[in-house]
C-alpha positions as CSV (number, residue, x, y, z in Angstrom):
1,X,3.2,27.7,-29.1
2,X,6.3,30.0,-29.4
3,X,3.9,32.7,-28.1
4,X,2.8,31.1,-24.7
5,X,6.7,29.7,-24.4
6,X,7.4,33.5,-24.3
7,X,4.7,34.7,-22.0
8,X,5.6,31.7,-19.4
9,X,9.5,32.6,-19.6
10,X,8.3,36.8,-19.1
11,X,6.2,35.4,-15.8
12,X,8.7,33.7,-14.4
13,X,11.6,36.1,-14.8
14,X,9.0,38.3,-13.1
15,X,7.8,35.9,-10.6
16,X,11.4,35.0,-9.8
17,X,12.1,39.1,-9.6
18,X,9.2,39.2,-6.7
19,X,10.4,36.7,-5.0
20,X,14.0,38.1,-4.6
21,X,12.2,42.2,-3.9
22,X,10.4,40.1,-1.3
23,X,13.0,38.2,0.3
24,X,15.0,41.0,0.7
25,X,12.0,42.6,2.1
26,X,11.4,40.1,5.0
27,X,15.6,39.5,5.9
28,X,15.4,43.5,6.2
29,X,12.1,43.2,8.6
30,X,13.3,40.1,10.7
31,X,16.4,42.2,11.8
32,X,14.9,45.3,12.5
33,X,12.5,42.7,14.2
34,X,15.5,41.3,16.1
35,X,16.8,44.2,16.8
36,X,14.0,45.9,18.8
37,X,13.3,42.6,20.7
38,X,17.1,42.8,22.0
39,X,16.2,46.9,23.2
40,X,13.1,45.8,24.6
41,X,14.2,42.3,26.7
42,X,17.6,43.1,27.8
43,X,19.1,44.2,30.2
44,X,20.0,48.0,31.5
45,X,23.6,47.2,30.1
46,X,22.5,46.1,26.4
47,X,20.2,48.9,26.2
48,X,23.3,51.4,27.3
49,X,24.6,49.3,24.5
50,X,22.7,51.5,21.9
51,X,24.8,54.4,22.8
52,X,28.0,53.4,24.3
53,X,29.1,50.3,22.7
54,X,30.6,48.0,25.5
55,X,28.5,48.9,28.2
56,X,26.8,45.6,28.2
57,X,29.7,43.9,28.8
58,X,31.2,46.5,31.6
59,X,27.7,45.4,32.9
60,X,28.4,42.0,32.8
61,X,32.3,42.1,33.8
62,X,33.4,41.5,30.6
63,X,35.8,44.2,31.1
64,X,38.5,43.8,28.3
65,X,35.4,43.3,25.5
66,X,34.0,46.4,26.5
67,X,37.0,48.6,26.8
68,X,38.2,47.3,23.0
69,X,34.1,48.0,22.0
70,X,34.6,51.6,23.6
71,X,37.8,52.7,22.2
72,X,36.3,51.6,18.8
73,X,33.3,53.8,19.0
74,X,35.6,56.5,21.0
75,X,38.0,56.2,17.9
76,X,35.0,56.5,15.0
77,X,33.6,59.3,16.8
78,X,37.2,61.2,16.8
79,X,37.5,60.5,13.0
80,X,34.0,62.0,12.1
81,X,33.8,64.5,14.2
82,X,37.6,65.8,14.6
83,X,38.2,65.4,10.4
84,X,41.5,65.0,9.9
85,X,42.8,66.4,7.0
86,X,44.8,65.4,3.8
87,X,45.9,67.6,1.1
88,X,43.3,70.3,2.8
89,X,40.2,67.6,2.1
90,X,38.3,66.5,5.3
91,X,37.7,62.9,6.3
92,X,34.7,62.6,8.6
93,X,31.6,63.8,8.1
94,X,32.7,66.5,6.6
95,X,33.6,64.2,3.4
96,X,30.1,62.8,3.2
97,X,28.9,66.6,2.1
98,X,31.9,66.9,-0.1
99,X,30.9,63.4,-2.1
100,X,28.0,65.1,-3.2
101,X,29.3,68.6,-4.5
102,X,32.7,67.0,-5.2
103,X,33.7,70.4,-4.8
104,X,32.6,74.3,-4.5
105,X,35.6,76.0,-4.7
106,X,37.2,76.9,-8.4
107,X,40.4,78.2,-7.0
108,X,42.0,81.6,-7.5
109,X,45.3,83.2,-6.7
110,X,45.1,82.8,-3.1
111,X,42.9,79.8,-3.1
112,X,43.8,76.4,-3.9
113,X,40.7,74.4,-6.1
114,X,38.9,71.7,-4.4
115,X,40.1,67.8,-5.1
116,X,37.0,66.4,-6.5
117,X,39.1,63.2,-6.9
118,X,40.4,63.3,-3.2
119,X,36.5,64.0,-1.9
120,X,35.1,61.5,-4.3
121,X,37.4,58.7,-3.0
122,X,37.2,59.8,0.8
123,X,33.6,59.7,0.3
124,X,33.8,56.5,-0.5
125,X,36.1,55.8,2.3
126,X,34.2,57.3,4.7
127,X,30.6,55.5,3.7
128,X,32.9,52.4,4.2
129,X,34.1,53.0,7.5
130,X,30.3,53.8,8.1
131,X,29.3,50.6,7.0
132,X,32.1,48.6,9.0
133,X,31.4,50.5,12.4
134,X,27.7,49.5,11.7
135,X,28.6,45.7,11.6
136,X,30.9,46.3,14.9
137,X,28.1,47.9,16.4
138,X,25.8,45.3,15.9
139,X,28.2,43.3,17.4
140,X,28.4,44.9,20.6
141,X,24.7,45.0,21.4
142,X,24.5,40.8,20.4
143,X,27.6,40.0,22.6
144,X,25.6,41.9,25.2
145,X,22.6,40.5,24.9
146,X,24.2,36.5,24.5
147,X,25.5,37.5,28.3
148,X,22.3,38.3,29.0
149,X,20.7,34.9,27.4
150,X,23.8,33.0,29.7
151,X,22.5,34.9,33.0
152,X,19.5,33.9,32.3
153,X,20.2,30.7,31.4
154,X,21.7,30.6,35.3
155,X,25.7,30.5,33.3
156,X,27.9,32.9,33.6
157,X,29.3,35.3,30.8
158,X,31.7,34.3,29.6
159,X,35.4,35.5,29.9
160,X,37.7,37.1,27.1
161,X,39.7,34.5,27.6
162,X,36.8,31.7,27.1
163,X,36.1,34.1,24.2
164,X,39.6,33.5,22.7
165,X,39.7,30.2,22.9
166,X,36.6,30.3,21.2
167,X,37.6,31.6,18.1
168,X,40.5,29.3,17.8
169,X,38.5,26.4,18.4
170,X,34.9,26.5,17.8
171,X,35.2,29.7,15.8
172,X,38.3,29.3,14.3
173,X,36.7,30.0,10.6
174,X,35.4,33.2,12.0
175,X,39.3,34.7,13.8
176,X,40.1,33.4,9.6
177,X,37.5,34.7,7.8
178,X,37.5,38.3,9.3
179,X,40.5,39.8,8.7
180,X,40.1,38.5,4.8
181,X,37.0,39.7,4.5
182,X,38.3,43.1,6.3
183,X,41.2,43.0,3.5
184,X,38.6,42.2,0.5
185,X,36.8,45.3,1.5
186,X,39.2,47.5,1.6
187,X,41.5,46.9,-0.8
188,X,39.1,45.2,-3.3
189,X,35.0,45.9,-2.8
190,X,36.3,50.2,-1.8
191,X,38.6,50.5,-5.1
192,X,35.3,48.8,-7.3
193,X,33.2,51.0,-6.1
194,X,35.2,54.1,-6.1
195,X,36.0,53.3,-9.8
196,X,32.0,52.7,-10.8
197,X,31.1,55.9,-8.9
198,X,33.4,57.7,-11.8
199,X,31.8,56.7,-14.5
200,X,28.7,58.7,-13.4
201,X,31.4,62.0,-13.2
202,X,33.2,63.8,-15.9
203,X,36.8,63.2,-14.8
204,X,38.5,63.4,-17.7
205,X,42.0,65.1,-19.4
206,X,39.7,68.3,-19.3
207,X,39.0,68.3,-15.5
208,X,42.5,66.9,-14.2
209,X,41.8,66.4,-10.2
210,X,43.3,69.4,-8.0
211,X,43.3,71.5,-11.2
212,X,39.4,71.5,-12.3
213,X,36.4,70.9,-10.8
214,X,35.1,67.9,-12.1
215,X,30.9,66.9,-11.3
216,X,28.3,64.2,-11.4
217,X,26.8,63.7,-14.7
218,X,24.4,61.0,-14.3
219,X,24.1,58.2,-17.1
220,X,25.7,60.9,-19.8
221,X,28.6,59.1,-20.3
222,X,26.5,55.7,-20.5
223,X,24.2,57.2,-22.9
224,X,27.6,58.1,-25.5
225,X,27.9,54.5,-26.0
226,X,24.7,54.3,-27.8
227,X,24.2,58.3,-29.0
228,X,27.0,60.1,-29.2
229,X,29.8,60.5,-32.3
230,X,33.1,60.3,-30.1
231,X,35.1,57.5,-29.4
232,X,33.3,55.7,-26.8
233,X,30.3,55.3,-29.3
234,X,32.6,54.8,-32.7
235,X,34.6,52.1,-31.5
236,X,32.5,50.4,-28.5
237,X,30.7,48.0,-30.7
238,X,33.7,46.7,-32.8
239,X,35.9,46.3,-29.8
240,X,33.7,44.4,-28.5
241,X,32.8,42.5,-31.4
242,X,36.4,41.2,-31.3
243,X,36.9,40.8,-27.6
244,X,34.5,37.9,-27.9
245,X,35.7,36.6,-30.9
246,X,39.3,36.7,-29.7
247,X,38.2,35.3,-26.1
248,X,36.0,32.1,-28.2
249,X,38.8,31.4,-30.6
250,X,42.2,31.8,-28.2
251,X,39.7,29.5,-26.0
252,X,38.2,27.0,-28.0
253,X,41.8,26.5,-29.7
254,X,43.7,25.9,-26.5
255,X,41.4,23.8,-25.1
256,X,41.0,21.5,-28.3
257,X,44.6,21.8,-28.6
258,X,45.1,20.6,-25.4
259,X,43.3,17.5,-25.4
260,X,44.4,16.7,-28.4
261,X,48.2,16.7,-27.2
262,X,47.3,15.2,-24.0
263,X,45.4,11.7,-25.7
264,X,48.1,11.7,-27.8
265,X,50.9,11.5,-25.6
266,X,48.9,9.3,-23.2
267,X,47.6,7.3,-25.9
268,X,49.5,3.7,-25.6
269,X,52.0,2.6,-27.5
270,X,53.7,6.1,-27.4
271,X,57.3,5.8,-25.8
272,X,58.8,8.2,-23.7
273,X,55.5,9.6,-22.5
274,X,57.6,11.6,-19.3
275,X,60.1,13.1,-21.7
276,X,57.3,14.6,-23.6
277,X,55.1,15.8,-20.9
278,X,58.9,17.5,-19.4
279,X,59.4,19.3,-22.5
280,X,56.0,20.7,-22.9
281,X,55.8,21.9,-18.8
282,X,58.8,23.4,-19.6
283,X,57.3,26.0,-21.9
284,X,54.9,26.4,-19.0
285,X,58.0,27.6,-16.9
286,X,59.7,30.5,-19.6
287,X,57.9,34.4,-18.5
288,X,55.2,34.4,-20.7
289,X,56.1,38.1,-21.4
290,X,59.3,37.0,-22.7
291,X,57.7,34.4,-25.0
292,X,55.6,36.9,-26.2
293,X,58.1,40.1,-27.1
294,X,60.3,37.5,-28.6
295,X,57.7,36.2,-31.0
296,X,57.0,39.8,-31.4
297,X,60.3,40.5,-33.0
298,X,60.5,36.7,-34.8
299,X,57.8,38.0,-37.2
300,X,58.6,41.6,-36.9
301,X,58.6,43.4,-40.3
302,X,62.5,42.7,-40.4
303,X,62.7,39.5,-37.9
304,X,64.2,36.3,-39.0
305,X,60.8,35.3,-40.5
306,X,60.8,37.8,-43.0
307,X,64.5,37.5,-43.7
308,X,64.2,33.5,-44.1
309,X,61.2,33.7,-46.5
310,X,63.1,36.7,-48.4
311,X,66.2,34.2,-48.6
312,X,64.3,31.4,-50.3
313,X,62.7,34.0,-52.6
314,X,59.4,32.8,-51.5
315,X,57.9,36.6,-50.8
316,X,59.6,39.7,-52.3
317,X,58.6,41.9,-49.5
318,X,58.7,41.3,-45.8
319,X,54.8,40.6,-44.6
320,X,53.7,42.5,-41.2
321,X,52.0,40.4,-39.7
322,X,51.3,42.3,-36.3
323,X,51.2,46.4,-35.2
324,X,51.8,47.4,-38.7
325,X,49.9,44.6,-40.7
326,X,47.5,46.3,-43.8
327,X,44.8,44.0,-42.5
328,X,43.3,43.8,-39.4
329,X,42.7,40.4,-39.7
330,X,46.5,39.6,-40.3
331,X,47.6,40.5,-37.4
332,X,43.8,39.0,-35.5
333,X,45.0,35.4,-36.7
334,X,48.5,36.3,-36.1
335,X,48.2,36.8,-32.3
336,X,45.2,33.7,-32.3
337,X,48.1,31.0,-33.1
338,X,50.5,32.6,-30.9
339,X,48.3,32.1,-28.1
340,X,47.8,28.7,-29.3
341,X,51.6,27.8,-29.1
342,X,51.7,29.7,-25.2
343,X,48.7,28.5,-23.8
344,X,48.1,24.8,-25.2
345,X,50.6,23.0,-22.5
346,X,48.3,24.3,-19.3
347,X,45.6,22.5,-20.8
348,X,47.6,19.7,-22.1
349,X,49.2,19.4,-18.5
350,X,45.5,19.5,-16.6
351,X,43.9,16.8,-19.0
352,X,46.9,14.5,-18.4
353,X,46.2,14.6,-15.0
354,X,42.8,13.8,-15.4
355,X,42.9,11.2,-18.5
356,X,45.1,9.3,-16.0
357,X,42.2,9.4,-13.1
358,X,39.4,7.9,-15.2
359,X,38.1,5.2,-13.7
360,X,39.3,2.0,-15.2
361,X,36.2,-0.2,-14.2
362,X,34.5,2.1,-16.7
363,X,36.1,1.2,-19.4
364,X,36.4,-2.9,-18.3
365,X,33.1,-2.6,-18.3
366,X,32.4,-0.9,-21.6
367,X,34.8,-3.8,-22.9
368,X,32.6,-6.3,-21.4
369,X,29.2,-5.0,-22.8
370,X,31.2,-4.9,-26.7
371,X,32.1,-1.3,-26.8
372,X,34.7,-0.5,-28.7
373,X,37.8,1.6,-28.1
374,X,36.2,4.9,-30.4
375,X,32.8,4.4,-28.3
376,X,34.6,4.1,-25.6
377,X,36.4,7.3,-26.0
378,X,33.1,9.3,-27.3
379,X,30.8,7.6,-24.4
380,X,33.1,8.2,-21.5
381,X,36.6,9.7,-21.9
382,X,35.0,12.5,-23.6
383,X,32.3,13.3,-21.0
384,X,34.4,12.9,-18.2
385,X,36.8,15.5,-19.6
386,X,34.1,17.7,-20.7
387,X,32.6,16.8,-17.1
388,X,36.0,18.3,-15.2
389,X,36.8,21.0,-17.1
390,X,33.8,23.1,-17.3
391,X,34.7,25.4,-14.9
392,X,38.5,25.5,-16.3
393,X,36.7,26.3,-19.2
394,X,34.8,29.2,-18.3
395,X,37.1,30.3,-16.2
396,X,39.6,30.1,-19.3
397,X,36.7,32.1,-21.4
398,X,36.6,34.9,-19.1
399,X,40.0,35.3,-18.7
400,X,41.0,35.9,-22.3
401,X,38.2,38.3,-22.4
402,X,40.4,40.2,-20.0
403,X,43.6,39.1,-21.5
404,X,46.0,42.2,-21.4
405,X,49.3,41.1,-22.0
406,X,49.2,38.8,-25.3
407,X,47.6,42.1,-27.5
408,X,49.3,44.5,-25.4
409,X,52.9,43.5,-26.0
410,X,52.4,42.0,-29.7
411,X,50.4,44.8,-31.2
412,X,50.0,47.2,-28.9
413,X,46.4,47.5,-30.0
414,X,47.7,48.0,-33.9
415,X,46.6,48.2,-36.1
416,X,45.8,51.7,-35.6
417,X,42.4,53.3,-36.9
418,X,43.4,57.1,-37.8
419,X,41.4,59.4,-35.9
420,X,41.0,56.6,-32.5
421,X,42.7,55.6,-29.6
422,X,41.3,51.9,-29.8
423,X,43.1,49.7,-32.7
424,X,42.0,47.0,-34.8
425,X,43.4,44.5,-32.0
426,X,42.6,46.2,-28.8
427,X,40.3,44.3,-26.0
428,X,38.1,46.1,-23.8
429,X,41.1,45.6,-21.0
430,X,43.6,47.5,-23.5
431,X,41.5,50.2,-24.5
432,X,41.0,50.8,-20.9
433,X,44.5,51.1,-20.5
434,X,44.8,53.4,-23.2
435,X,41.9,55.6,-22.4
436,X,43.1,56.3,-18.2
437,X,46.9,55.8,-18.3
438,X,47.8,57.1,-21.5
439,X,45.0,60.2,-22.3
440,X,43.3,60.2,-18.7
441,X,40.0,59.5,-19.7
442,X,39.1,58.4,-16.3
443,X,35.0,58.1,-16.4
444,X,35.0,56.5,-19.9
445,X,37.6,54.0,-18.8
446,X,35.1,53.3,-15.9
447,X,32.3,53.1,-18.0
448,X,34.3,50.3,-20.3
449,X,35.4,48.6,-16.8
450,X,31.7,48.1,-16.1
451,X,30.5,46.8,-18.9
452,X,33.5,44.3,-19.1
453,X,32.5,43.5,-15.8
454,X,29.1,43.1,-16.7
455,X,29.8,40.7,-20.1
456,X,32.0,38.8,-18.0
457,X,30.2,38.4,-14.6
458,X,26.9,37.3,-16.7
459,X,28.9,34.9,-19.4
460,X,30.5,33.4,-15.7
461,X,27.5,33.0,-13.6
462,X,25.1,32.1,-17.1
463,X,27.3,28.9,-18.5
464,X,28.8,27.5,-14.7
465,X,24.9,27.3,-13.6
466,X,24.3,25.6,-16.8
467,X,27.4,23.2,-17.2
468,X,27.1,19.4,-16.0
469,X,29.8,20.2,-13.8
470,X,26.8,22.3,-11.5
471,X,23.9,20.0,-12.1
472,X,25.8,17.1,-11.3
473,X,28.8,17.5,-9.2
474,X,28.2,14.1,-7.6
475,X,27.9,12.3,-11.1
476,X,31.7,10.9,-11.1
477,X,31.9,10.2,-7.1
């Protein structure tokens, strides 16, 4: 039975991969499709189109479309050809070579060395100015082609000034959404890639950029994770190994924690229910940076902690409990119920809110069927929670998997491990830190980025598809 369970789930994973290779495979077709229909039924105008973007809508006097269409391709064509330059590397075309050799000059005494960084990242840049021309260019040739449709159609084109009002009417998502999407490219989808694109170099503290040459190296520095003896491959495994178990706990305890507090301040018969919620927000509204170095020096090795205990003779010597602690696992529970004490009033606060929108008919009506008040709590207070804060939960998941500023400002990482940048209390995020900021270990960091990426983009996409809160988003309507 197990055997044919297996054999069903391996042909539809690859059933399901088909179907996605061939989907791609027909969008790809229909607009090449598309595309040659427009060259072959339109006019003289969008077939000028092809080479000189506005020329369809000269054609069709729309004369202020297709002067702002020319300049753009007028202005692209400067950039590539012309190749400006910056710190003596090309942009243009010229970069394009230069992201593939990253470089072919070593420098001398009367020559500077080549930026592999600098060609690397205006490689990059340039492959995305590429790709945003394209889409602009498409653009041209289907504005050209709807004026011929209209013609045709016995309209006329219409005016830049129809077109205007267009977008802040009909279109108005579209004069939102672009320059966002514009601004997610550059400064967010660019930066990614740039940053995955050096995990396949060796830019590291031995290749420092403008000083060495640095190269492409494939998967090498992939491959050190599982077979190599430095410190990607030593301490991968049991940093990760405690990034999830710090993300599960510092989760699982705050949101536990949180519920708790809130059905027990919203729980009836407790007075002054408003005075409690205040003081609790108000933890909310204190830096969390500040709440964290000044627990960092409460239970420093001579903090008021250690001095209290040492006062009432209950301990002889002080006990580290964080950077310096003899155990790792001191310091590991240490910074666990800090974050309880920081992070249980957001999920206190949030479950308020929504213990105080159930539905009251659902609970009349539990009363009326002879429910009572623990089924009622188990049946539907419960599940309605758990209902609205899936994706809070997840969400809260990932985040401590990428949590940088609780470890980083209480430990530091420490624990140290003698011979290793990562400590016995460093997340992926930290050791990153370490690795580019603090020893320039720019393609390892990358590597780590990815795979953080990775863990977190599968646990995200993995439990929301599989929570209630996806199945049935309509349930509690």
């Amino acid at each position: 039975m197990n055997n044919n369970q297996d054999t069903y789930k391996k042909r539809n994973i690859l059933s399901r991969f088909f179907s996605i290779f061939i989907y791609f495979g027909k969008s790809i077709y229909n607009k090449f499709k598309k595309f040659i229909n427009r060259f072959k039924d339109g006019s003289i105008g969008t077939k000028l189109s092809h080479i000189f973007m506005g020329a369809g809508n000269i054609y069709h006097k729309q004369y202020i479309k297709g002067v702002i269409f020319f300049i753009i391709e007028a202005g692209f064509l400067a950039l590539m050809i012309l190749s400006p330059q910056v710190n003596s590397t090309p942009l243009g075309f010229k970069s394009i070579a230069n992201f593939f050799t990253l470089g072919t000059e070593p420098g001398s005494i009367f020559l500077p060395t080549d930026n592999s960084m600098l060609m690397l990242l205006f490689g990059v840049i340039c492959f995305g100015i590429i790709g945003m021309f394209i889409a602009v260019y498409g653009s041209s040739i289907k504005s050209s082609y709807k004026a011929d449709l209209d013609v045709k159609a016995g309209k006329e084109a219409t005016s830049f000034k129809e077109d205007i009002q267009a977008l802040l009417d009909d279109r108005f998502h579209v004069a939102m959404l672009t320059p966002a999407i514009i601004g997610i490219i550059t400064f967010t989808v660019l930066p990614t890639i740039f940053m995955i694109f050096i995990a396949f170099t060796n830019f590291d503290s031995l290749h420092p950029a403008g000083q060495v040459l640095f190269d492409w190296v494939g998967f090498d520095n992939f491959f050190a994770i599982f077979n190599g003896t430095g410190e990607i491959s030593v301490r991968f495994g049991p940093v990760l190994g405690w990034t999830l178990v710090w993300a599960f706990f510092a989760t699982s305890t705050n949101y536990i924690g949180g519920i708790f507090l809130a059905l027990l301040i919203n729980k009836k018969g407790i007075k002054l229910k408003k005075i409690w919620r205040t003081i609790f927000v108000l933890t909310i509204a204190l830096p969390q940076f500040i709440s964290l170095l000044a627990m960092r020096s409460i239970l420093a090795e001579y903090g008021p902690i250690n001095s209290m205990l040492i006062n009432l003779h209950l301990i002889d010597d002080p006990i580290k409990f964080l950077a310096t602690a003899d155990s790792a696992w001191t310091a590991r529970i240490t910074i666990i119920f800090i974050n309880i004490w920081i992070g249980v009033p957001y999920t206190m606060l949030m479950t308020s809110g929504i213990l105080m929108n159930v539905p009251k008919d659902l609970y009349e009506a539990a009363q009326i069927d002879g429910a009572t008040n623990r089924q009622a709590f188990r049946y539907i207070t419960v599940p309605f929670i758990l209902f609205v804060t899936a994706p809070f939960l997840i969400t809260s998941f990932i985040g401590n998997i990428t949590s940088f500023n609780v470890i980083y400002l209480l430990t530091g990482g420490g624990p140290t491990v003698p011979g290793y940048i990562a400590g016995e209390t460093d997340l992926l995020v930290t050791w990153l830190y370490k690795l580019t900021i603090d020893q320039s270990e720019y393609n390892i960091g990358s590597v780590i980025a990815i795979m953080t990426f990775i863990i977190t983009a599968t646990a995200t996409l993995l439990s929301y598809r599989r929570s209630k809160s996806y199945k049935e988003e309509d349930a509690f309507q």
